[in-house]
C-alpha positions in Angstrom: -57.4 16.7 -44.0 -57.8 17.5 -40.1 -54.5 19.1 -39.4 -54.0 20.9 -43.0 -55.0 24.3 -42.8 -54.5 28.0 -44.7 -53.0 30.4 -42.3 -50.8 33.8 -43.3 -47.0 33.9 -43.9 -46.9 35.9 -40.4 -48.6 33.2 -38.3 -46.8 30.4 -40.1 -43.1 32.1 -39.3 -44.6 32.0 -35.7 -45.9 28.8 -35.0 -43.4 28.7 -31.8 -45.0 31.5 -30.7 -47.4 30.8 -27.6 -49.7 33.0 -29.0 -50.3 31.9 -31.9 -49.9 28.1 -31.2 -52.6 28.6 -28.6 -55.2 30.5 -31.3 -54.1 27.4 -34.1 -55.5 25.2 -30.9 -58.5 26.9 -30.2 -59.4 26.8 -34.0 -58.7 23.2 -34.2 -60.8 22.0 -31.2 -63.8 25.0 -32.3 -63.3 23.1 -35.6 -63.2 19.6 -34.9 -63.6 19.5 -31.2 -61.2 18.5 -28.1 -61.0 15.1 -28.3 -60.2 14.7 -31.8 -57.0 17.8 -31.1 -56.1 15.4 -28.5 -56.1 12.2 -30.7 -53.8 14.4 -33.4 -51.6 15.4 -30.4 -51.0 11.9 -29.5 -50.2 10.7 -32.9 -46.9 13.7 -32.8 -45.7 10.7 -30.6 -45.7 7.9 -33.1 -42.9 7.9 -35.4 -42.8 9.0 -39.0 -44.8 7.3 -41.5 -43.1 6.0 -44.7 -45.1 6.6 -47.9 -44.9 4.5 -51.0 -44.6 6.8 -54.4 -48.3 6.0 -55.5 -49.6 7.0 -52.2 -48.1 10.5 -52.6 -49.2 11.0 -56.5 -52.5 10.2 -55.4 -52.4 12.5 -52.0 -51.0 15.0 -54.2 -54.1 14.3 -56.8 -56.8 14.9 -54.0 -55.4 17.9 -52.9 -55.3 19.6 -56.1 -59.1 18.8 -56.2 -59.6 20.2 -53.0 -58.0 23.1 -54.1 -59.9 23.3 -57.1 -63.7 23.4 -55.3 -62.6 25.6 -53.3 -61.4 27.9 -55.5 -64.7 27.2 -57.0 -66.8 27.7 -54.0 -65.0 31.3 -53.1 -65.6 32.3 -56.9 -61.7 32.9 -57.8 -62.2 30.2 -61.1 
């Protein structure tokens, strides 16, 4: 999950905020580098995507186990 990413309730309310959406940016390229923010970017461009139900259930599914070694890895199970 590139663009999925835990940030506060303040920065979140903010996003249009040129502040903030410039440190978001600088994360994501010190994370996964400027050519791959660009590639994101460019796919803003493309129109929505329509999911099928089992595709969701089993996005939702791998999320909850991401959630789960990471809650893991911090200590907080």
């Amino acid at each position: 999950m590139e663009n999925v990413a835990p940030q506060c309730k303040r920065c979140n309310m903010n996003m249009g905020d040129a502040v903030v959406s410039e440190g978001y940016r600088t994360y994501m390229i010190d994370m996964y580098g400027e050519r791959r923010v660009k590639a994101m970017k460019r796919l803003t461009y493309l129109p929505p995507r329509k999911w099928v139900r089992e595709e969701v259930i089993q996005f939702s599914r791998d999320l909850k186990e991401q959630i789960k070694d990471q809650e893991w890895r911090i200590g907080e199970i």
